[in-house]
N, C-alpha and C positions, 0 to 999 in steps of 0.2 A: 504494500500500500504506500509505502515511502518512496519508493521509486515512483510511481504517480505522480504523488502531491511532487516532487521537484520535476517533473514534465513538464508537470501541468504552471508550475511557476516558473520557469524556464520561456514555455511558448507562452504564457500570459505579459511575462516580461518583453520578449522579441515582437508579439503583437504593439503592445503600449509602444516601445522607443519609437519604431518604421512609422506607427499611425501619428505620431506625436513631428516626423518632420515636419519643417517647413518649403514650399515652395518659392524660389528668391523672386523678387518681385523685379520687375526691367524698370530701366528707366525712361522719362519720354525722348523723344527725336534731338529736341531742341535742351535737353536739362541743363547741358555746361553755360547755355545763356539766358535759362529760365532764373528768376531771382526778383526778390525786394530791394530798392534801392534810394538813398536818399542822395537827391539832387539839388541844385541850384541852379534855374534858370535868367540867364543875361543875356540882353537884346543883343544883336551883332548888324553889321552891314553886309552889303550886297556881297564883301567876297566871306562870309562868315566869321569878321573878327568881333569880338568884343568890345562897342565903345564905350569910352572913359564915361563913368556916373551911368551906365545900364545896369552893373555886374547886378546882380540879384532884382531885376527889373522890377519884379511883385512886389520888394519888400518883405517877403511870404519865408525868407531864409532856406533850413533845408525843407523839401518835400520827400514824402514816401512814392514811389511808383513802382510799377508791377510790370515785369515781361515774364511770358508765358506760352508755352504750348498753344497749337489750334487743334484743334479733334483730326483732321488729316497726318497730326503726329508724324509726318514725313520728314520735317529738318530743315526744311524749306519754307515756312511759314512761322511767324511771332508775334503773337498782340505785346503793345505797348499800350499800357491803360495809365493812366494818372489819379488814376481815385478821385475824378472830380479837383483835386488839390494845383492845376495851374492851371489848363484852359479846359477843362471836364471834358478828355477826350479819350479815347480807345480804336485803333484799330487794325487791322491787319496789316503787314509789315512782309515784302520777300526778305531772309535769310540767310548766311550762308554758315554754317554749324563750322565747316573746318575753319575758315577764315574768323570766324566770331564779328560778319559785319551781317548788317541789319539794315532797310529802305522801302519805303512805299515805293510801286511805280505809278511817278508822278501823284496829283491829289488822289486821294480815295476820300468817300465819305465818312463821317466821322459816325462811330455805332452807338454813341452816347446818345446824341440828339443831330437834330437833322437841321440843313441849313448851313453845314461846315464841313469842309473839305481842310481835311489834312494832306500836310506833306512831308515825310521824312525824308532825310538825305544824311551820308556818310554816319550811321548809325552801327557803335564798332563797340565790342566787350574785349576791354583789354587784361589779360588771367596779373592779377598782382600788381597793378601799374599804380594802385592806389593805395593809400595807408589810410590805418584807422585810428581816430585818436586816441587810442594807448601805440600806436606806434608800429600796430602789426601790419602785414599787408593785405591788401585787400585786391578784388576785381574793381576793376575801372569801367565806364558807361560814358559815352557819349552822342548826340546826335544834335541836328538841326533842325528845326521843327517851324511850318508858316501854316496858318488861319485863313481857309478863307474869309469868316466874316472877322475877323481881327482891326479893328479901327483906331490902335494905339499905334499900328506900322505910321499910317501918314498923318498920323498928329503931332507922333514924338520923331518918325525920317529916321526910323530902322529897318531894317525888312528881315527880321522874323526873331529866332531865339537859341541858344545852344543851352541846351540840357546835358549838366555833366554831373557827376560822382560817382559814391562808390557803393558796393555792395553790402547790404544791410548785414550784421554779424549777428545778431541776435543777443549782445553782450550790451548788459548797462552801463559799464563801462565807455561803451562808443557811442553812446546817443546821444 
């Protein structure tokens, strides 16, 4: 009967470990340039520089923003969302995953609200190029960004915005 009962706890045991694996979960297309990040937007001119007295044009300092996956999960596609936090916009972006650059071709509709075409250009994740303030390094984000119904371009004679920093650490420390 003892030879049984350690059978029976033998295959009781090799059942539980095998059924107890885990299955590794993948990652999406786009992950090395999915991420949170906190930016600062300044107005630039027509060849995309920064002019003097734009740098943080809002006043608004860092903002949080979100690039992400599309459901095509191909590698080839990235929303760029703002959570409402600089001009309440979101939308599809072509990609390129080796390169880590990111662009609208030309405007596309804005998926937030309607009425405004976006336009990305030279939208680039650079691995470390950024530091966090405790000193560590972090991923780098930048792009250039124009409105079409935007009416601070020809009041204030900039033409558009460069969205740059760095990638959120999730450390209180950096915030």
């Amino acid at each position: 009967m003892k030879k049984f009962a350690y059978i029976f706890v033998a295959l009781f045991t090799v059942l539980v470990v095998t059924s107890c694996s885990k299955d590794e979960m993948g990652g999406t297309a786009s992950e090395s340039m999915a991420g949170q990040w906190y930016v600062s937007v300044d107005g630039v001119d027509e060849n995309g520089e920064v002019i003097d007295g734009f740098e943080d044009f809002f006043y608004d300092g860092r903002q949080m923003i979100l690039t992400y996956n599309t459901a095509a999960n191909d590698g080839k596609e990235l929303y760029v969302d703002d959570l409402n936090a600089i001009w309440e916009f979101k939308v599809r972006t072509q990609a390129n995953v080796a390169n880590g650059t990111f662009a609208t071709e030309g405007a596309v509709a804005n998926e937030t609200y309607d009425g405004c075409d976006v336009t990305i250009t030279g939208g680039k994740i650079l691995p470390k190029a950024g530091r966090q303030n405790n000193g560590s390094p972090a991923d780098s984000i930048v792009f250039w960004v124009t409105f079409s119904d935007d009416t601070y371009t020809a009041r204030y004679g900039h033409s558009g915005y460069r969205v740059s920093g760095i990638r959120y650490s999730g450390l209180a420390e950096n915030d």
